[in-house]
TIKEVO-345994 format. One record per residue: x, y, z of N, C-alpha, C in turn. Coordinates in steps of 0.2 Angstrom, whole numbers, padded with zeros to 4 digits, always signed. Layout:
N
XYZXYZXYZ
...
END
This chain:
348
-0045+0073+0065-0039+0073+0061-0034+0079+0063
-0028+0077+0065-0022+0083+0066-0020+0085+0058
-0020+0092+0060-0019+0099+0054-0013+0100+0055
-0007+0100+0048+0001+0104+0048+0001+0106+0043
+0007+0111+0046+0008+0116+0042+0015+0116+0039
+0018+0120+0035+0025+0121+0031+0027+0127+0036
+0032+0126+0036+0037+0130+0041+0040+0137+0036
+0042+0134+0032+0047+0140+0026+0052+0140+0028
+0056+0144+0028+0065+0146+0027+0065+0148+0034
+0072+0146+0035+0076+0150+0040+0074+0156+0044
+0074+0161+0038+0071+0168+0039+0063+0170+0041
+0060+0164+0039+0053+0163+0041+0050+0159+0046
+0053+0155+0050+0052+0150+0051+0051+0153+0061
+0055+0158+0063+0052+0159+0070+0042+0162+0068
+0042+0167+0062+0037+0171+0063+0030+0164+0059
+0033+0160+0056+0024+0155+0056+0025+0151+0058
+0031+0149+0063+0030+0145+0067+0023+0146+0074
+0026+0153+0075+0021+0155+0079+0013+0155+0079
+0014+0157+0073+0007+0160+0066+0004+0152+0065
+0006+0148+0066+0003+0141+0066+0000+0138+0071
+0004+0142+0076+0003+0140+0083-0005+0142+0087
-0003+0149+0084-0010+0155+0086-0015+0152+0082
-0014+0149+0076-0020+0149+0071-0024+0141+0072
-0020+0137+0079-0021+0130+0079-0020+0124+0076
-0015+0123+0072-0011+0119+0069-0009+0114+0075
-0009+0109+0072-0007+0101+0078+0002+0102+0077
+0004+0102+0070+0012+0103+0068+0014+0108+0063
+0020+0108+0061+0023+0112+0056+0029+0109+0053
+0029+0108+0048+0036+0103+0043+0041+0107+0042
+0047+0105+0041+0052+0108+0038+0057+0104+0032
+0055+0107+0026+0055+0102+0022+0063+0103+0019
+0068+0099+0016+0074+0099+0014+0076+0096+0005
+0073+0104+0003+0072+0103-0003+0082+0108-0007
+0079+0114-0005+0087+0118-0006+0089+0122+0001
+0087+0117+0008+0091+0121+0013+0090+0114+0019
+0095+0116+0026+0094+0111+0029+0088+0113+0032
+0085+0106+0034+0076+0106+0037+0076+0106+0047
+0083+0104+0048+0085+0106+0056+0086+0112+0056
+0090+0118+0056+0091+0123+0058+0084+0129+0059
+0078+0129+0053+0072+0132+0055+0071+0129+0061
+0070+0124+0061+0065+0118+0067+0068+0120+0075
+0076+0123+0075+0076+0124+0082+0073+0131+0083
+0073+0134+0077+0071+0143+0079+0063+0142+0082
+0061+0137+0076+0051+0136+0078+0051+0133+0084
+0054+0128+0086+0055+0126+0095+0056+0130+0100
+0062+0136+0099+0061+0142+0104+0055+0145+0102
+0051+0148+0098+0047+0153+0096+0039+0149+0098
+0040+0145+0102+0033+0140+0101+0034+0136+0108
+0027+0133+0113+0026+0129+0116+0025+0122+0117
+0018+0122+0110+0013+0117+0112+0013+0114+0104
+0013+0115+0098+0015+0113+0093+0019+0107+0091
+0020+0103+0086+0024+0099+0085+0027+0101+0081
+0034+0098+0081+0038+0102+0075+0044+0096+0072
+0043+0095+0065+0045+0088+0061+0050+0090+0055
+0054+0084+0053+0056+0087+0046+0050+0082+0040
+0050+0086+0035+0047+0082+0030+0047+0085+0023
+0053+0082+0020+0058+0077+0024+0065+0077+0026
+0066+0074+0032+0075+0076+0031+0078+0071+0026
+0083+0069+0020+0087+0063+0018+0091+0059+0020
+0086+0051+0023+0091+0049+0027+0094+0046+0025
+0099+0044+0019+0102+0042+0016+0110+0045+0012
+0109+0052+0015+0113+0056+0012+0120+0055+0018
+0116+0054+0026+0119+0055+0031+0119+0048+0036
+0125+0049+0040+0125+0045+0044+0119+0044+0049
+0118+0038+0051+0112+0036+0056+0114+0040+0064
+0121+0038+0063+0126+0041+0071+0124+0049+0070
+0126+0053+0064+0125+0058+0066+0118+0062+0067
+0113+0058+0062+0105+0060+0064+0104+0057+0070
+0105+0052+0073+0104+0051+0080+0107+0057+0083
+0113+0060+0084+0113+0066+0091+0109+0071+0088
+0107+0071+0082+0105+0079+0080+0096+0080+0081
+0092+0074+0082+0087+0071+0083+0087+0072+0091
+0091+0069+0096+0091+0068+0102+0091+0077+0102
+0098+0082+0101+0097+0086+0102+0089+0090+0102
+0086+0090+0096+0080+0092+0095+0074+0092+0099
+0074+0084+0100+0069+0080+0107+0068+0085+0114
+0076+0086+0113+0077+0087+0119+0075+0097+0121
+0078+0102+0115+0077+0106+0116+0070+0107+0115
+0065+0104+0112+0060+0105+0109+0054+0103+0115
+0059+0100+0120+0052+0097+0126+0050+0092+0125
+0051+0088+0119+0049+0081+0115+0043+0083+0111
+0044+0090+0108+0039+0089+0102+0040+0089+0096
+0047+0086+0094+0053+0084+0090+0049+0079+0086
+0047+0077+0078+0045+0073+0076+0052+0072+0069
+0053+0064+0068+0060+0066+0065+0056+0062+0059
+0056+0064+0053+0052+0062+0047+0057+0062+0041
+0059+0055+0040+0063+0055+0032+0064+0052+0029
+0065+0054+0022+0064+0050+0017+0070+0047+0012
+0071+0043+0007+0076+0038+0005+0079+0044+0000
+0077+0045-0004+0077+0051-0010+0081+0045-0016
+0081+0049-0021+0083+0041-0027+0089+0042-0030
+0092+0035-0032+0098+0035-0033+0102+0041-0035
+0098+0044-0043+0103+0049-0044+0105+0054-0039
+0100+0056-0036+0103+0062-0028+0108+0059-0026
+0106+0053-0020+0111+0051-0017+0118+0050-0019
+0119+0047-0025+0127+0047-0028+0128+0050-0032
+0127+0055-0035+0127+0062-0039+0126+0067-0035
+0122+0069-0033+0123+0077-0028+0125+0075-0022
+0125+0070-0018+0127+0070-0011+0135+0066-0011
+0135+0063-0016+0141+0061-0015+0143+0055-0012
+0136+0048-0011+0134+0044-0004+0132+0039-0009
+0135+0032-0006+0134+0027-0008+0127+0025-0009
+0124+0019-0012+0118+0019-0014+0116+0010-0013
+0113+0008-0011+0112+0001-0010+0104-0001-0013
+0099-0007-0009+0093-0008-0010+0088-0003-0006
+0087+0004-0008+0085+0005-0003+0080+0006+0001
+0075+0000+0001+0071-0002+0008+0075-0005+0012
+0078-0011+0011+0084-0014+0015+0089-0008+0020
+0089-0004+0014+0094+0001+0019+0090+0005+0024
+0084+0006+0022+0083+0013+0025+0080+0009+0032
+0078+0001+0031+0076-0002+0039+0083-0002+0042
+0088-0003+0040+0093-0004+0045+0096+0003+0048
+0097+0007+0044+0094+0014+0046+0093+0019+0052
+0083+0015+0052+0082+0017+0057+0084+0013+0063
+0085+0007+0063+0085+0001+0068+0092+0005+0071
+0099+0006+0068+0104+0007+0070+0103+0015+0074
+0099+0019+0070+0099+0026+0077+0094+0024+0083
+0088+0018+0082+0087+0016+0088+0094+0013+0092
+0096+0012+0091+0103+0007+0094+0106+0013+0097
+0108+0018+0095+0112+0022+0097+0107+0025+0104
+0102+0028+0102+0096+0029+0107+0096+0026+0113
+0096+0019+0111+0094+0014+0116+0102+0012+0121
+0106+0013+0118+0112+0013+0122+0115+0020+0125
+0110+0027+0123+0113+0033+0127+0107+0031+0133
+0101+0029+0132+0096+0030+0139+0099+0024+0143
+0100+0018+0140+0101+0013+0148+0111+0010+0147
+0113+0015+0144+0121+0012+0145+0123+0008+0144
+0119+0002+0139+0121-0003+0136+0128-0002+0132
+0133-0004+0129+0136-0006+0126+0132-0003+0116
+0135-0001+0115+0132-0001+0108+0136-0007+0103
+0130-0011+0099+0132-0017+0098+0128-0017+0090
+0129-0013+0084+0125-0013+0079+0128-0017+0075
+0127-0018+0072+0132-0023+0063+0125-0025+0061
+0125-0024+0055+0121-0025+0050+0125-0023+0042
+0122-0026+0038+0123-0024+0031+0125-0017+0028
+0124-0010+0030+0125-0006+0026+0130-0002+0032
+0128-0002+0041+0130+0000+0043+0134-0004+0051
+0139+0000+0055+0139-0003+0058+0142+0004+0064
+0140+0002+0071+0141+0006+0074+0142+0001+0080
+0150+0002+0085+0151-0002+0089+0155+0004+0093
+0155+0009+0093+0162+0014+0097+0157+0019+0101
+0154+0020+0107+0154+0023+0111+0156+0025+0117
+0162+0028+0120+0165+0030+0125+0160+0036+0129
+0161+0035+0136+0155+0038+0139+0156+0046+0138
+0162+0048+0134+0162+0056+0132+0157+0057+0130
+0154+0054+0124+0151+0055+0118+0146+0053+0118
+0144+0050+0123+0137+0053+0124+0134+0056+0127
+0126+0059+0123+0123+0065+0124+0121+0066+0132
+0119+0068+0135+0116+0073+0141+0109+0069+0140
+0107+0064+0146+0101+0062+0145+0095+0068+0146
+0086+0067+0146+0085+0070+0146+0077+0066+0145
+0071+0069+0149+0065+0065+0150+0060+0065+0145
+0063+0065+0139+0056+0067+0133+0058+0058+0129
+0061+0055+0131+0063+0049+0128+0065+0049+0120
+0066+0046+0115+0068+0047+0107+0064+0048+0105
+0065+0055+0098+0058+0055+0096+0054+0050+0090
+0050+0051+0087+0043+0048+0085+0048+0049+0077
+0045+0043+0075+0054+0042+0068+0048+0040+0064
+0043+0044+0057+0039+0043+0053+0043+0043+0045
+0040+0038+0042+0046+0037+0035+0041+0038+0028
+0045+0043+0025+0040+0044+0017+0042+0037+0015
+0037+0038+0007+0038+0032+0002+0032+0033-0003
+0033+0029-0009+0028+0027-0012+0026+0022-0014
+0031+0017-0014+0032+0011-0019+0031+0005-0013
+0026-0002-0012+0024-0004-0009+0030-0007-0003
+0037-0008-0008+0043-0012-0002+0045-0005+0005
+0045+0002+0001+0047+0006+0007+0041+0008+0013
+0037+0006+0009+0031+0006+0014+0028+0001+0018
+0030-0006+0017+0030-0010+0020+0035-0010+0028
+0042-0006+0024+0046-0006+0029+0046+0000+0034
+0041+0005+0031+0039+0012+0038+0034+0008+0043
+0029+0001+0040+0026-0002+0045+0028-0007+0049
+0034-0006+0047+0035-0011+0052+0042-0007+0057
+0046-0003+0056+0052+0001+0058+0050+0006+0062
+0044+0010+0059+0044+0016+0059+0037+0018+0064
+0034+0025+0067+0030+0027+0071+0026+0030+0067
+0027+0030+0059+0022+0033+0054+0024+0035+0047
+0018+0036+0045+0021+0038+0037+0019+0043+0033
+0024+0046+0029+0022+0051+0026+0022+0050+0020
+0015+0053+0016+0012+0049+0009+0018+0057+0006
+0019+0055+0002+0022+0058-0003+0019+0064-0006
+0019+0069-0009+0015+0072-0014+0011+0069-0019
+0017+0068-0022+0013+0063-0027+0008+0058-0026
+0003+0059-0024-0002+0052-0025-0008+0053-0024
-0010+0048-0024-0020+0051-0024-0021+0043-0019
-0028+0046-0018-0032+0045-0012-0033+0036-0016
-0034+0033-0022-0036+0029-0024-0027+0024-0022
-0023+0029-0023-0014+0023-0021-0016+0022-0014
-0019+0028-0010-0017+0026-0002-0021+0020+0000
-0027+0021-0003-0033+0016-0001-0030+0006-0004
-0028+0009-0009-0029+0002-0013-0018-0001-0011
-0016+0002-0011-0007+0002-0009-0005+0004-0002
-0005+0010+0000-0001+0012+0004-0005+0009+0012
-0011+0009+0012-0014+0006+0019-0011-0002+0018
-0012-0005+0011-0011-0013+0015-0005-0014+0018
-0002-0009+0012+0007-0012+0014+0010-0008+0022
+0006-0002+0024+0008-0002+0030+0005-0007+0034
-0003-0007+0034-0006-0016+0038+0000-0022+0038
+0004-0024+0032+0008-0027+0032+0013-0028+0035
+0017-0022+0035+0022-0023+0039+0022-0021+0045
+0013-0019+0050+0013-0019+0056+0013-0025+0059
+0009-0029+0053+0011-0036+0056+0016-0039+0057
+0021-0039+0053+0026-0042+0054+0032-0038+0060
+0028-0031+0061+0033-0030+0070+0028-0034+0074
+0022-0037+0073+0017-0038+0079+0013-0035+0082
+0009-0029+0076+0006-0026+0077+0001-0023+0073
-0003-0017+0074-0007-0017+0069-0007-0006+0067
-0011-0004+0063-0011+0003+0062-0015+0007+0070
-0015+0006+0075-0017+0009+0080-0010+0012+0084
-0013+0018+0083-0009+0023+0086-0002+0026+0081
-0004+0022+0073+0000+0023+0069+0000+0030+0065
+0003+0035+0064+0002+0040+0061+0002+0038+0053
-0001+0041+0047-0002+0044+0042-0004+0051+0039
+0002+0052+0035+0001+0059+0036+0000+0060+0028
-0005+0064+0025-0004+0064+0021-0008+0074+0018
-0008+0075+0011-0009+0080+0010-0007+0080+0000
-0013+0086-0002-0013+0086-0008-0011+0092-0012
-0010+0093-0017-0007+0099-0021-0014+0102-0020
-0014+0108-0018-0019+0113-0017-0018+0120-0020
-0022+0124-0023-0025+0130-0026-0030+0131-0026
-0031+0135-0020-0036+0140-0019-0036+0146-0016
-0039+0150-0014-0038+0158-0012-0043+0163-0017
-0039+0168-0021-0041+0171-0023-0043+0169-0031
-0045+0172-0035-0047+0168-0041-0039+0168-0045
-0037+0174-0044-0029+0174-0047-0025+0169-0044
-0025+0170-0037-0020+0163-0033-0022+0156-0036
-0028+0153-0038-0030+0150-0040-0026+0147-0048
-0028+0153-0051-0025+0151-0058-0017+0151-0056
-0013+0155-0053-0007+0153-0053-0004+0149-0050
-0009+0146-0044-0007+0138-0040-0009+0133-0046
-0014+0133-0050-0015+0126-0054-0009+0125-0060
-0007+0133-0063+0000+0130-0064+0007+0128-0063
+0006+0132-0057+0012+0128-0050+0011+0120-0050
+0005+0117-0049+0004+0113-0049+0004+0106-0056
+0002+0109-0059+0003+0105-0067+0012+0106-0069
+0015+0109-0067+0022+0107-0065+0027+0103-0062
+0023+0103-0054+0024+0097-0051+0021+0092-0052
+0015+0091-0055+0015+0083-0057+0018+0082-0063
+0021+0086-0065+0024+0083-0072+0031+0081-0070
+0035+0086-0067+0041+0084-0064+0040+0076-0059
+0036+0076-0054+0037+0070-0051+0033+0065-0058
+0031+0068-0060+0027+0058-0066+0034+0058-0068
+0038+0064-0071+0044+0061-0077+0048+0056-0071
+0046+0055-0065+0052+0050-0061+0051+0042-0062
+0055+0037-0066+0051+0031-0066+0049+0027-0058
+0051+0029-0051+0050+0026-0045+0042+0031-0045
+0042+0034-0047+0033+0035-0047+0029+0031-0050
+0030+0029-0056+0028+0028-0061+0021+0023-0061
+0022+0017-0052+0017+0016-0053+0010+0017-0051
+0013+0023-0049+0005+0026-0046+0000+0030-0053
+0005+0032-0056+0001+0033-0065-0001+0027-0068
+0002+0022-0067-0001+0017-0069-0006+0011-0066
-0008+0014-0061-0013+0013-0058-0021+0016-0059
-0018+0022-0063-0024+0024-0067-0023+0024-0074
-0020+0021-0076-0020+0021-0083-0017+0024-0086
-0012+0027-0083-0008+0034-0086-0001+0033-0086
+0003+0026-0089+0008+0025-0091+0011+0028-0094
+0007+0027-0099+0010+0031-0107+0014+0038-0105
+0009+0042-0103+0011+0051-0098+0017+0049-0097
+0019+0045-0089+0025+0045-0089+0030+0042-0091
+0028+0036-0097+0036+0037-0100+0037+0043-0104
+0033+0046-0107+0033+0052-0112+0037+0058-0107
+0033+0058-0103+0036+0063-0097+0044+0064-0095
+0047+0055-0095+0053+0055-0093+0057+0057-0099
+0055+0056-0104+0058+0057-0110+0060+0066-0111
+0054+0070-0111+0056+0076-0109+0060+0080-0105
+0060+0075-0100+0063+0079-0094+0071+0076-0093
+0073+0073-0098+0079+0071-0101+0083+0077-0107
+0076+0079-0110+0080+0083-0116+0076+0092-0113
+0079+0092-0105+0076+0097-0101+0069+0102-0105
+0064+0099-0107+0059+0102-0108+0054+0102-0102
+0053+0107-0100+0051+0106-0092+0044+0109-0094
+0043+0116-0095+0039+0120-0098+0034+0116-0102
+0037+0111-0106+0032+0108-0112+0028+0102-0106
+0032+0098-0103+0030+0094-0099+0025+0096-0096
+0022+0099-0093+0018+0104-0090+0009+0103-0091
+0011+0105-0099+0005+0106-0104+0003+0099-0107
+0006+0091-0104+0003+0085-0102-0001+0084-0099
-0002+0089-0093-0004+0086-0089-0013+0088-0088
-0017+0086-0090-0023+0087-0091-0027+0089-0086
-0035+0089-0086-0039+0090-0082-0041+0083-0076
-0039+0079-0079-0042+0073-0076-0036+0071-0073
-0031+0072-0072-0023+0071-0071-0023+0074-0064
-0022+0081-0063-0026+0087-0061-0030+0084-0055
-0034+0082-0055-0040+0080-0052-0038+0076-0048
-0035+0070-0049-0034+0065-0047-0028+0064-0039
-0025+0072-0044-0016+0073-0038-0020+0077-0034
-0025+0085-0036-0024+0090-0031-0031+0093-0030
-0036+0097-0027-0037+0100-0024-0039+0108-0027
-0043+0110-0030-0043+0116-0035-0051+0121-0032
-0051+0123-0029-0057+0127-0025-0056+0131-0023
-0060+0137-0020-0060+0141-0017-0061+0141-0011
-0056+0145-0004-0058+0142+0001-0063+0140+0006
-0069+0142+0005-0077+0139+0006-0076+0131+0005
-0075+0129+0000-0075+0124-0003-0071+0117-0002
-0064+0120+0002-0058+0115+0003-0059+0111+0008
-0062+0113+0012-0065+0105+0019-0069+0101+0016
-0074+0100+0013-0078+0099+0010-0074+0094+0005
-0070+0096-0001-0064+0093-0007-0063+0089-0001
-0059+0091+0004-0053+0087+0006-0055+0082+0010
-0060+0082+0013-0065+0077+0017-0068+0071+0011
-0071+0075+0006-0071+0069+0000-0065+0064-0001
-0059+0065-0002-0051+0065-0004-0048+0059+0001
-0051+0060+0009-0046+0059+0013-0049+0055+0018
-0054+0056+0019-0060+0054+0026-0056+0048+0026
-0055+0044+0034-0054+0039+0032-0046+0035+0029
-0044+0041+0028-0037+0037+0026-0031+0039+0026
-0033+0044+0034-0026+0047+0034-0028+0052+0042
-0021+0050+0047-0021+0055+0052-0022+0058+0052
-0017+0062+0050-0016+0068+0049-0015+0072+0041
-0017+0080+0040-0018+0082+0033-0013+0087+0035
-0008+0088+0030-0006+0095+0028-0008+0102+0022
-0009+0107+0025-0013+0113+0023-0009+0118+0024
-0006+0121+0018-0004+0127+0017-0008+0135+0015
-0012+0139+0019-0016+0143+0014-0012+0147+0012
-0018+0151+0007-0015+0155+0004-0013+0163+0006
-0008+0166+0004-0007+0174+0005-0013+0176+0008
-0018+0177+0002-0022+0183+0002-0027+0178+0010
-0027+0176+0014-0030+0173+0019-0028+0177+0024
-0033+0181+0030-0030+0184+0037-0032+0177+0039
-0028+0179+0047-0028+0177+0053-0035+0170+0054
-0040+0176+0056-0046+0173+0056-0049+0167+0052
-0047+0169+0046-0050+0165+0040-0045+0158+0039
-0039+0158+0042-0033+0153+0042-0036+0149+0048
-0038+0150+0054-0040+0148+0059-0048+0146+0059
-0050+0147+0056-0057+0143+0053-0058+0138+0050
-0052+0137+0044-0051+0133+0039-0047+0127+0043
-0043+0129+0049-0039+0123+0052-0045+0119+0054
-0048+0124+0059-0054+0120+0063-0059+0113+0059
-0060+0118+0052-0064+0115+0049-0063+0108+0048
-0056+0107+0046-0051+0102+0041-0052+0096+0048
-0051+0099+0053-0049+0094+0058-0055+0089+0060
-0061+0090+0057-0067+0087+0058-0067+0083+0052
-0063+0081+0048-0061+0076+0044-0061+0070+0048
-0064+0064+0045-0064+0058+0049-0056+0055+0048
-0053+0054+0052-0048+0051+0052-0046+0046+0050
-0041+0042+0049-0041+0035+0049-0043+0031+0056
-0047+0026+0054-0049+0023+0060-0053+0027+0066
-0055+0033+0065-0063+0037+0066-0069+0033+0064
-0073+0036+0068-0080+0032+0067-0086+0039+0064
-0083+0038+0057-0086+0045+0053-0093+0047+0055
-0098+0041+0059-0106+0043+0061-0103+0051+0065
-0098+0048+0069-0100+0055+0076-0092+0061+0073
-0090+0061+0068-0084+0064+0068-0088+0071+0067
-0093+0072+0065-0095+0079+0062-0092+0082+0056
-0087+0078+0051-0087+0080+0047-0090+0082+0043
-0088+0088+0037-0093+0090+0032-0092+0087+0028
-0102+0086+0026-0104+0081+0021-0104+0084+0014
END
């Protein structure tokens, strides 16, 4: 199992990038929540060698395909090709409420998407004519100004979040991997997210081999106090993500409909605070990860074995050097997806 890490801000992003690096991490994210997820990612690319370094997520629907195409090549390029470009659709209201950007079906849109920055890729490597048109986008102008500076790490490796079965059919079939969302438990990946990615490998002509899955869970653990203050952090965020109804039917998959419409209701009449104290012990259980760190290989091996490349693992503060670089090791003995758990040595 490959182990990554969260990048942070701008201003943190040379010093754990390296700190990821030294500590043995396979990658490090750079997530685009209240800042852009490119700008850390080239400082982590100078400040680093051997490392992979990804957004997750960037919003591909907030921006053009043309201009994520050069900004991605750029990266590929300065990074040595260990550029991973990771992203996600985000939901109606963002797109044409805070960004200001049309909104269509968006599985439809996000395969045509990626297909057209292929296009663009594929016409700066072999000088083909750019010839895109499809339904949401169209790209037919490339004069040889404007094209970027070739360069020998070829396009990079294009992984698409999701939860709902249509966006994930279409990461298996467009896309080089998928990124499970937060929100979800090991019972969605197993029973939802694996077929539908199996599905849409078939329908490009292939299957889940050499397909990334990246996935990772709400965690709290460290010291007994980080503990208590990560399980509230957490009983936060799954209340904010249940009040979404595009989640919804992951809660109803365990029986926990009712939560979020109740949830969405709250979070209409901004009671965020109250939302919170919905969120129970078995609730809890089923999104995140609650242990001390002795114990979290072992959780998360329970969680995961099996159903997922790669894990994401953020530790906590009161963690040195040493004890971060243990906890990777360990994690990485997690039977992967399509591992043969007899010889993996994971903890039982």
């Amino acid at each position: 199992m490959k182990i990554d890490g969260a990048l942070g801000t701008l201003e943190q992003a040379t010093r754990n990038a390296r700190a990821a690096q030294e500590a043995g991490y396979d990658g490090v994210w750079a997530s685009e929540v209240n800042q852009d997820p490119f700008l850390p990612l080239t400082l982590a690319a100078d400040a680093t060698s051997t490392i992979e370094l990804g957004t997750s997520i960037a919003v591909a629907l907030s921006r053009s395909p043309m201009s994520l195409a050069y900004t991605a090549h750029d990266l590929a390029r300065f990074s040595g090709g260990r550029f991973v470009l990771g992203l996600g659709s985000q939901v109606k209201a963002h797109i044409t409420r805070r960004f200001s950007m049309p909104w269509g079906r968006p599985g439809p849109q996000m395969r045509e998407f990626i297909l057209a920055m292929r296009a663009a890729w594929s016409s700066w490597a072999d000088g083909t004519p750019l010839s895109f048109e499809g339904e949401y986008y169209r790209h037919t102008l490339m004069p040889p100004t404007f094209v970027p500076a070739p360069h020998p790490y070829g396009p990079p490796r294009v992984l698409l979040a999701g939860v709902g079965d249509v966006m994930t059919r279409v990461a298996g079939e467009v896309a080089d991997g998928f990124l499970c969302h937060g929100f979800t438990t090991a019972r969605w990946i197993r029973e939802h997210t694996l077929p539908a990615l199996a599905e849409g490998r078939r329908r490009a002509g292939g299957d889940l081999t050499g397909f990334d899955v990246v996935a990772g869970a709400f965690l709290a653990t460290g010291t007994e106090q980080e503990i208590v203050e990560g399980l509230a952090t957490i009983r936060g965020q799954i209340s904010f993500y249940g009040s979404t109804p595009a989640y919804r039917p992951v809660l109803d998959l365990h029986g926990w409909g009712e939560l979020g419409a109740e949830l969405t209701v709250l979070s209409k009449q901004n009671r965020w605070a109250e939302m919170a104290t919905l969120i129970d012990d078995d609730v809890v259980e089923a999104f995140a990860v609650v242990a001390p760190p002795a114990e979290v290989p072992a959780r998360i091996a329970e969680r995961f074995a099996g159903l997922a490349t790669r894990l994401s693992f953020t530790p906590p503060p009161s963690l040195g050097a040493d004890e971060v670089r243990e906890l990777v090791g360990a994690l990485r003995a997690v039977p992967a997806l399509g591992a043969d758990p007899a010889t993996s040595g994971a903890p039982r």
